[in-house]
N, C-alpha and C positions, 0 to 999 in steps of 0.2 A: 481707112488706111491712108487716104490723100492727106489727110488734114496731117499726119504723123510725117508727108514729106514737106508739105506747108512751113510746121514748126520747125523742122531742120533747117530747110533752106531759111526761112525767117533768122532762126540761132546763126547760119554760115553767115548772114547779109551780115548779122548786129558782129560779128566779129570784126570781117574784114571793114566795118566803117568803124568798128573801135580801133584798129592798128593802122586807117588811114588818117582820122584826125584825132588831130594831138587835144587833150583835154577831154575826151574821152576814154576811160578803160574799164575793161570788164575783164573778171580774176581766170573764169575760165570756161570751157564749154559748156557745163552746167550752168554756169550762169547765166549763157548768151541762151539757151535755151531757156531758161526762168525768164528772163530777159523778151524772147518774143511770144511769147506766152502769155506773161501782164501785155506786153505791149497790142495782140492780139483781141485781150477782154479790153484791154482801157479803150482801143481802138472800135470795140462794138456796142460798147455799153458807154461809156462816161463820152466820146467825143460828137457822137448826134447831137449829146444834151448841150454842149459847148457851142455847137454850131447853130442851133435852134434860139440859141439866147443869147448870139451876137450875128444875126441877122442883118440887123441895121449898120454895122460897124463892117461885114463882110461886105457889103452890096457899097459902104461910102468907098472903101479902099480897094474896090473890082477884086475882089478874091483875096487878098493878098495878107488878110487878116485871117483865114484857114493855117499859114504858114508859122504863126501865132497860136495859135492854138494845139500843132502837132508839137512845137518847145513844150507847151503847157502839159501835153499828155506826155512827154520822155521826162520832165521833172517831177510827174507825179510817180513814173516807174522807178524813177534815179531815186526816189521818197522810199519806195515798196520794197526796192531791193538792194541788200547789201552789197553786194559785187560789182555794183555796178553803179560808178559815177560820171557825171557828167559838169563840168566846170565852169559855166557860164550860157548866155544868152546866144552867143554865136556858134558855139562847138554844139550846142542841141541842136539848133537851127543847120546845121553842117550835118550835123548827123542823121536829122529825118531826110533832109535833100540824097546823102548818098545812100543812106538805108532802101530807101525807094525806088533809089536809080540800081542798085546791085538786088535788091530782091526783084527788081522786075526783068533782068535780065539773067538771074540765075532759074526764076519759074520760066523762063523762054527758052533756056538752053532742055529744062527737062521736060518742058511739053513740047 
């Protein structure tokens, strides 16, 4: 039952950072839901393997190539799903920064 308030609050974050920056939109709450659901799997299964096989490039740039990598997993979602696009290299990058920061603070309000 957690995991089902997980995906909600996940689908509320991908909203309010689709209606804070511009160059991202998503059609509807179905969608922001599709939306952290892939982002969920891409998140457990395809982004280890990213970060495992840019080791050496993570460690030249002290971390800051992870931030690189999270664009890389919203364009493969923006790939997966119709509803949901994203418009460039900075509004991704904008979008995993507030995604992160509003879902960590909406899973704080309800724990």
């Amino acid at each position: 039952m957690s995991w089902i308030i997980k995906i909600v609050l996940s689908a509320l974050a991908v909203l309010i950072s689709a209606y804070v920056i511009p160059g991202v939109s998503v059609k509807s709450f179905w969608t922001a839901i599709l939306v952290a659901v892939v982002l969920a799997l891409l998140n457990a299964f395809v982004k280890p393997i990213l970060t495992i096989l840019t080791i050496p490039i993570t460690i030249v740039t002290l971390g800051l190539f992870l931030l690189v990598i999270n664009v890389i997993i919203i364009y493969i979602a923006d790939y997966l799903i119709a509803g949901f696009t994203v418009e460039g290299f900075i509004p991704a990058l904008l979008f995993s920064l507030v995604l992160s920061v509003v879902g960590w603070l909406l899973s704080a309000i309800v724990d």
